[in-house]
N, C-alpha and C positions, 0 to 999 in steps of 0.2 A: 488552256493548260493551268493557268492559275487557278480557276474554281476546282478543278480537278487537285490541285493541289491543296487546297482548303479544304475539301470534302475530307483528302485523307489526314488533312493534321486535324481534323474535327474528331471523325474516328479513331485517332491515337490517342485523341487525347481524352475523352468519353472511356474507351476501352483501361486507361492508365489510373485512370480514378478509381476506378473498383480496387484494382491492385492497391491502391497508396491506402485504402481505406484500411484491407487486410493486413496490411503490413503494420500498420501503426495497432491497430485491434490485438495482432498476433503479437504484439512487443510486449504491447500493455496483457497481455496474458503469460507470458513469458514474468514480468517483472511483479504481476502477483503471485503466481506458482511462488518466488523467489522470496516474496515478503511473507508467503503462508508457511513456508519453511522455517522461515527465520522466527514466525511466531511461535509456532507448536517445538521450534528447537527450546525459545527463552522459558515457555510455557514448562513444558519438559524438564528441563532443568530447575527450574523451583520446584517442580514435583518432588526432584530428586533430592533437593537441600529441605523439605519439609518432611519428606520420611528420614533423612536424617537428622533433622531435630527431634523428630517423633523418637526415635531410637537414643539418642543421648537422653532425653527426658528420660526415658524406661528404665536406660541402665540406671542413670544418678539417683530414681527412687529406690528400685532394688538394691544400690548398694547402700544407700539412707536406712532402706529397710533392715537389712542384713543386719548393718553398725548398731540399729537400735536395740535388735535382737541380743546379738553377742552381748552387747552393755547391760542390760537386763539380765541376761544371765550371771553375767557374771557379778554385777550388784548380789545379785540373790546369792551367789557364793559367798561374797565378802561376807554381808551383811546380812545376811537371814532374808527371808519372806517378809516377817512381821515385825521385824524392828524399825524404828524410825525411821535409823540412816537408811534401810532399806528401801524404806519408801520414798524417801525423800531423792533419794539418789534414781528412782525410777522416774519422779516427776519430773525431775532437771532434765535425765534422759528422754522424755519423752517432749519435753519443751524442745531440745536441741534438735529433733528428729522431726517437729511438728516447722519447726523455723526452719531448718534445712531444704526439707521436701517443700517449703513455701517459697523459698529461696528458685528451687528448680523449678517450680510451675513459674512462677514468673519470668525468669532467664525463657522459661521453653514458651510462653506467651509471646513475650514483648520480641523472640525472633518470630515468630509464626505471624504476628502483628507486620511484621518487615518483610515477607514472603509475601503475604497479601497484598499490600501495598505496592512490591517490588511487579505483581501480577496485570493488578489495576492499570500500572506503569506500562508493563508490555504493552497490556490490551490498547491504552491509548495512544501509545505511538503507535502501533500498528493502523489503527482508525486512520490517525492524521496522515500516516504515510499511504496507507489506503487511498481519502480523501487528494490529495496531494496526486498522487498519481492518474486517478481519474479526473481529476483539473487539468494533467497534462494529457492526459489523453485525448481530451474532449479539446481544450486550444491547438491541438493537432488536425484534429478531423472538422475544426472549423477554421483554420489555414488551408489546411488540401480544399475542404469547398470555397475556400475564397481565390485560392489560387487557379481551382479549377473554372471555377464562374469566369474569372478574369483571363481565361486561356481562350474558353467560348467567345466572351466578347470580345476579345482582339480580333478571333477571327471573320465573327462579324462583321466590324469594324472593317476589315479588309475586304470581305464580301463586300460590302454598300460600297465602297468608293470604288474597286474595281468596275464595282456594275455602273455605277456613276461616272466614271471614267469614259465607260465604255458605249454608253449612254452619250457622250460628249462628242466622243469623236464619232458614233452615228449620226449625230447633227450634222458636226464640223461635215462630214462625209456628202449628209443631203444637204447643204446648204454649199458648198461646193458644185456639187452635182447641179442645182438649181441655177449656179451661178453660169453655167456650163453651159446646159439646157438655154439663158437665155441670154449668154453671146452668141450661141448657135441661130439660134429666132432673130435676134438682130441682125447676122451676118447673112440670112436666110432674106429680110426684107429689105 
């Protein structure tokens, strides 16, 4: 009854390994599904704060533009076309519109510059939590093989000495028996 017993906790426990493998595989797929989400949501979201910087840029030229316009014109009321102040008052104007609109590319750079970075950022946490999680996956599935290997050999282990056991007392049995046999031949002669 005992080997018979061993056989089946061999087969449970062979048959249970496949399971523990799938389960830990199926976790770890479950928990990048999770981290793939969380990337394309962070990724997403700077999309959306980069087309609105792209959109603030546009207005503050256009309305750079507009202001420089109207000023112009209306220098050229004051002042004429061809007179100095006229011109002079277009330069300044066209200084303040050239520094303005410089003003906005930069502001609209040095965020875009921050989106990028902020991207890079995603991407590398993602990596490391990536990386990170396939480290636990893998000291997982070489736990279950070590706990599994060590389930086999216990049983083993139990195998040899039962059979060693059993092996002992078939001695103990014929050497009994032998003992038997020759008080009988003694009592015999």
């Amino acid at each position: 009854p005992i080997f018979d017993y061993l056989n089946q906790a061999e087969q449970s426990v062979r048959g249970g390994y496949g399971g523990v493998q799938q389960d830990i595989n199926s976790q770890y797929g479950v928990s990048q599904g999770t981290l793939d989400t969380s990337k394309q949501q962070g990724l997403s979201s700077l999309g959306t704060n980069e087309q609105k910087v792209q959109q603030t840029k546009e207005d503050a030229m256009s309305a750079a533009r507009r202001l420089y316009n109207e000023l112009i014109q209306g220098y050229g009321q004051r002042f004429g076309g061809s007179t100095s102040a006229g011109e002079a008052a277009r330069v300044l104007a066209g200084n303040e519109a050239q520094r303005t609109m410089g003003g906005v590319n930069r502001d609209a750079g040095n965020n875009m510059a921050a989106i990028q970075q902020k991207k890079v950022e995603v991407e590398q946490n993602y990596n490391n939590q990536l990386m990170q999680l396939q480290s636990t996956r893998d000291q997982a599935l070489n736990q279950a093989n070590r706990d599994f290997q060590q389930k086999l050999l216990d049983i083993s282990n139990t195998r040899a000495s039962t059979a060693s056991e059993k092996a002992q007392q078939k001695l103990s049995a014929l050497q009994e028996l032998r003992n038997q046999a020759y008080n009988i031949q003694l009592q015999n002669q």
